[in-house]
Every structure is written in C-alpha cells, then in structure tokens.
C-alpha positions as CSV (number, residue, x, y, z in Angstrom):
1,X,-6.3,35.9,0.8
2,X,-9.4,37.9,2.3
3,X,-11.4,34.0,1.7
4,X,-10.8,34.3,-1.7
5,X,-9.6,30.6,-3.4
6,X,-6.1,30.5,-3.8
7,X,-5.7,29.5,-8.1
8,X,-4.2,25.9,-7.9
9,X,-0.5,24.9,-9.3
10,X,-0.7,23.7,-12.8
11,X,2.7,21.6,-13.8
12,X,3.3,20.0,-17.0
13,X,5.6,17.1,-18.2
14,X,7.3,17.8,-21.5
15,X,10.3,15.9,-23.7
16,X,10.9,13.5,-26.1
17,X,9.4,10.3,-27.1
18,X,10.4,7.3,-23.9
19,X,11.6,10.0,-21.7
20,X,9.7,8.7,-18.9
21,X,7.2,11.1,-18.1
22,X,4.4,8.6,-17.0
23,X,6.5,7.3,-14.5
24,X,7.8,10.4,-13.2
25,X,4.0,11.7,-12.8
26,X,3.5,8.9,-11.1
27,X,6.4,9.7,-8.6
28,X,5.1,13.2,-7.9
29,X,1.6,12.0,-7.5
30,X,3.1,10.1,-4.3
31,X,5.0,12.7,-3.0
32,X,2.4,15.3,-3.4
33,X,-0.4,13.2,-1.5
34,X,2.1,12.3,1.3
35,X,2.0,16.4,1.8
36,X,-1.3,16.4,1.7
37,X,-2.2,17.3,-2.2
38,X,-4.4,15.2,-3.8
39,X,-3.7,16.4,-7.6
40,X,-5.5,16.5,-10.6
41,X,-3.5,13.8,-13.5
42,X,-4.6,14.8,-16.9
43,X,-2.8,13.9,-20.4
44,X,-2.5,15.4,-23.8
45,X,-3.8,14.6,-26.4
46,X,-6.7,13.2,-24.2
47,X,-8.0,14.3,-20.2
48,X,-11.7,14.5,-21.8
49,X,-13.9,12.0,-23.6
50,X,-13.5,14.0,-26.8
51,X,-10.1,14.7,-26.1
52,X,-9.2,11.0,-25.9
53,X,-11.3,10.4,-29.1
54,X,-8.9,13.0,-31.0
55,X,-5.9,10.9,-29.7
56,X,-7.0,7.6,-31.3
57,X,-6.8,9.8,-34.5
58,X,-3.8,11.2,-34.0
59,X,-1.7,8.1,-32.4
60,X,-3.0,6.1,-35.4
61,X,-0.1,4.4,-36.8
62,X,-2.2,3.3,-39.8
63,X,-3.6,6.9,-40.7
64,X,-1.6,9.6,-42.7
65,X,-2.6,13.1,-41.5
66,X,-1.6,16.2,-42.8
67,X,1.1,18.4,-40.9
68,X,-2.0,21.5,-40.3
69,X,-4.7,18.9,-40.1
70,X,-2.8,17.3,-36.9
71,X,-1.9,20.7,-35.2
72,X,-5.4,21.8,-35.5
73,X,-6.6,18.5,-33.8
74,X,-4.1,19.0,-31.0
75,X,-5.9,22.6,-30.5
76,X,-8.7,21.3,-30.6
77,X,-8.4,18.6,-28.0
78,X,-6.6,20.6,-25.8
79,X,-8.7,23.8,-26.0
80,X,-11.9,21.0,-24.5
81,X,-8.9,20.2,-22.1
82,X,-8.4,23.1,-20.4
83,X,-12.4,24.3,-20.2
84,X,-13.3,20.8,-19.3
85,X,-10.9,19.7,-16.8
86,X,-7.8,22.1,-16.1
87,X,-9.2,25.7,-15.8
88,X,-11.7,24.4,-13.1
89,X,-9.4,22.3,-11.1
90,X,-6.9,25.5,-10.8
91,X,-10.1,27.5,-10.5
92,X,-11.2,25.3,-7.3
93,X,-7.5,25.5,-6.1
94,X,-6.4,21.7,-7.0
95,X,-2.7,21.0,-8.6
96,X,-3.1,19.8,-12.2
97,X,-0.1,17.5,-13.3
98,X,-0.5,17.0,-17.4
99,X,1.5,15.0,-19.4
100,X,2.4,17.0,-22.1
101,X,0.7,20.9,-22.9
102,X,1.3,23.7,-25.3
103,X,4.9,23.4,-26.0
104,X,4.7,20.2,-27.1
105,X,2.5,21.6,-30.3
106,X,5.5,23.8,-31.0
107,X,7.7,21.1,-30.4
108,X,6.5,18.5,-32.6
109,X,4.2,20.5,-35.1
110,X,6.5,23.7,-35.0
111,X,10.1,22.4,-35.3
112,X,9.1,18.7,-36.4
113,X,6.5,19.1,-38.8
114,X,8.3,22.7,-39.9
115,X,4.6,25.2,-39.6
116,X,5.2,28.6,-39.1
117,X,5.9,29.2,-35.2
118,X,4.3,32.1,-35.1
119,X,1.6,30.8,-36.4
120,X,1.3,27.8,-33.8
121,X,2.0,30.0,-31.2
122,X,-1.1,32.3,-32.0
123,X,-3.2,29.0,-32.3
124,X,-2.2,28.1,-28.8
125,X,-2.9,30.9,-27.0
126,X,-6.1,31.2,-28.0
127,X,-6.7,27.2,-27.1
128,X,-5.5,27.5,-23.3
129,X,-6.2,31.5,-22.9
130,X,-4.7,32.5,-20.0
131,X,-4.2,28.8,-18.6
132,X,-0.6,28.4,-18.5
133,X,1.6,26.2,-16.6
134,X,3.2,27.6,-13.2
135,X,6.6,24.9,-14.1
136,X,7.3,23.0,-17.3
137,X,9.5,19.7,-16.5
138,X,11.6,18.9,-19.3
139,X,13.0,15.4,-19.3
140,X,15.3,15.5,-21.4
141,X,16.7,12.9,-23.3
142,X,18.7,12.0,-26.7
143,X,16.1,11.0,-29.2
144,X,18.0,7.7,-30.1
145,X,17.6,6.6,-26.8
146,X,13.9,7.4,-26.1
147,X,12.9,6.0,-29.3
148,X,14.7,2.6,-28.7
149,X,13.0,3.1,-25.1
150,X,9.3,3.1,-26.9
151,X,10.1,0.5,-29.2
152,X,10.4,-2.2,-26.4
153,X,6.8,-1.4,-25.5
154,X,5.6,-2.4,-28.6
155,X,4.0,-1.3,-31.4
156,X,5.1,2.3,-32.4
157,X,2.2,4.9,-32.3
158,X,2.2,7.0,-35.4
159,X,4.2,9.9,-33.8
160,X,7.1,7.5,-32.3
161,X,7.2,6.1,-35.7
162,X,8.4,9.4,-37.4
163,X,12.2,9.5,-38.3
164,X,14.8,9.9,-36.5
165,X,15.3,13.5,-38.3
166,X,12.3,14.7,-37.0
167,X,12.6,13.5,-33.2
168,X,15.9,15.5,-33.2
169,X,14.4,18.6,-34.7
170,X,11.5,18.3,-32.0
171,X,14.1,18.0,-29.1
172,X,15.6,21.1,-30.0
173,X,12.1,22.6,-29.7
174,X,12.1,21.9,-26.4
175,X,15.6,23.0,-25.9
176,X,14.9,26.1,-27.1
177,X,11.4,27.1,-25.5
178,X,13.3,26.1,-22.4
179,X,16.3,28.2,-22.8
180,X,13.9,31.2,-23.9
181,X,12.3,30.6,-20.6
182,X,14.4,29.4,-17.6
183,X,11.4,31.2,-14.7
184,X,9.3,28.4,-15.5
185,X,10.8,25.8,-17.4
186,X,13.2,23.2,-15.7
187,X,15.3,20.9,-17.5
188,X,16.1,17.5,-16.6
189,X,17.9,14.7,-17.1
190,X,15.8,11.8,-18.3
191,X,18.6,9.3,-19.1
192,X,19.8,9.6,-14.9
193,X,18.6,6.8,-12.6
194,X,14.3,6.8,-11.9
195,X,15.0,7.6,-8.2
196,X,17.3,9.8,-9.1
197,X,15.1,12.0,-11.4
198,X,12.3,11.7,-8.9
199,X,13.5,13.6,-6.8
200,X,15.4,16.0,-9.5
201,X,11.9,16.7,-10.2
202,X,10.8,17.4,-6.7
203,X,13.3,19.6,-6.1
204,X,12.0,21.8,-8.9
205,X,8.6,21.9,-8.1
206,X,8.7,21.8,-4.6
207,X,9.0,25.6,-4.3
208,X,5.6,26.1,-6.0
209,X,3.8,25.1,-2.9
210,X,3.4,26.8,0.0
211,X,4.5,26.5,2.8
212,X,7.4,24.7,1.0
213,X,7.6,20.8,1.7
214,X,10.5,19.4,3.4
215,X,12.1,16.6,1.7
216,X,11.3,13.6,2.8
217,X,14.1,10.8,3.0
218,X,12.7,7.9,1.1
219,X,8.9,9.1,0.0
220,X,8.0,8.5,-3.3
221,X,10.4,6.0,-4.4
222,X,7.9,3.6,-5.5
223,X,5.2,3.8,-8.5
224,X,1.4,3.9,-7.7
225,X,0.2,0.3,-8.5
C-alpha cells in the first residue's frame, strides 16, 4: 500500500419496513469486533445532528409532506451524512455499517411515491458523490409481514403508515436495484430464523475484509445490550 491508508468498507442495510435490519446490524457489529473491527454504525435519515432533526420531520406521523418535498429532505440529510460522518470514517480506513443509504430514496421515493427515477438517481449522486457502498444487504421480506412486524412496536411512523400498495411497490424497488446489480448487492431472506440470517449476512460480507475471517462457530449470536 506504499503507507498509504487503505479506504475503509462501507456496507449498508436495505429492505422493507420490520425486516430486521437493526438487529442484524447489531449481529455484525459483534462479529466484526470479535475480528478485531471496531465499525462505524450510522443510520438514515439521521447519523448527524441535522440529519436526525430532518428525521423527526420526515417520520412524523402527524405531518403531510409532499412526495418532492420528502425526497429532497432525504438528500439533504444524507448529503451532511456522508461529509459529516461516512466519507471520513472510510477516509481514515474504519468500516461504516448504515442502516439504510441511497437505494432506499429510489425505493421509497422512486417506485413508492412514483418521481421520475432518473431524476432521483441524479439527485443522489450528487448527495453521496463518489461515496458508495462496497455491499448492499437486502433483507428481504413480504411487505405484509414487515408491516404487521412494526405494528407490534407501536405507534406507526408516518412512512410505515403508508398503504399497503405502496410498501409493495417499494419492495420491488429493491428487487430490482438488486437484480440490476448482483457485484454488490446481496439479497437475503429476512423472514428465516435471526441466527440464521446472522450469519447469511456474514457470509456475504465477510469477503470484503482482508485477510478474510474464518467463521467462527457460535460468535455473534447474541445482540449488543
């Protein structure tokens, strides 16, 4: 590497509404630091103090927001996000896990809300530049389920408490960005066993790192308290 930094691993949770990302995150946060790899957990909408101010607006279950209006916030937030907190971790050579990214915009604002793609697409790029995820996680799950899954949690936030027409047309976002990019995108099985998926997901991240970590019998079966 001629004592030049080697750039960090940036992977990032994506999927429908109670897929389980948090937990998973979790998971990989323990099996990363029993390698050694103390990773950077960020969030979307949210990982700054501006960011997370953006997400009390959008999460809002008693606001109405326009379809542009709550794309542009998303930008916005996640633009701060990646000069604020993800560009310099990768920059200083730390592994950034993020609970949700890019492709959730086209996801939800693109196929759900029905804005032009292309359009999203453009908006995106120039919020993360060239800060783009080495592995997207899909967790995939039927939107029935997931939404039953948040509902026992309480209180639907104001995206969860979109119809059911829309969670289907934002699962097939993900679908499809996946599909249209199997190098970096990995889908999963959310509705499998949590141990189970743990270590689905280790498997596909595991080659990211180098040298590439054994896997351990039993580590990182249990949630950080």
């Amino acid at each position: 590497m001629n004592g030049e930094r080697r750039r960090g691993r940036f992977v990032v949770f994506e999927g429908p509404e109670g897929a389980g990302k948090s937990t998973q995150i979790e998971r990989l946060v323990a099996r990363l630091r029993a390698h050694g790899v103390e990773p950077v957990r960020t969030r979307e909408p949210g990982g700054t103090p501006m960011g997370d101010r953006v997400r009390t607006v959008l999460l809002d279950p008693d606001l109405r927001v326009d379809a542009t209006a709550e794309f542009l916030l998303y930008a916005a937030a996640r633009a701060q996000h990646v000069a604020e907190v993800i560009a310099p971790a990768l920059a200083d050579g730390r592994t950034v896990l993020s609970d949700r990214f890019a492709a959730a915009s086209v996801a939800y604002q693109g196929y759900g809300r029905g804005l032009d793609l292309a359009w999203v697409a453009d908006v995106n790029d120039r919020a993360v530049g060239s800060c783009v995820p080495d592995r997207v996680l899909l967790l995939d799950l039927e939107p029935e389920v997931g939404l039953a899954r948040a509902a026992a949690r309480g209180r639907p936030d104001r995206l969860e408490a979109a119809d059911l027409a829309f969670h289907r047309r934002a699962r097939q976002g993900f679908l499809t960005q996946a599909a249209a990019d199997p190098a970096r995108w990995r889908r999963l099985d959310a509705a499998e066993d949590v141990d189970a998926l743990a270590d689905a997901v280790w498997v596909a991240v595991a080659d990211l790192f180098e040298p590439t970590p054994s896997r351990p019998a039993g580590v990182g079966t249990e949630a950080r308290p």
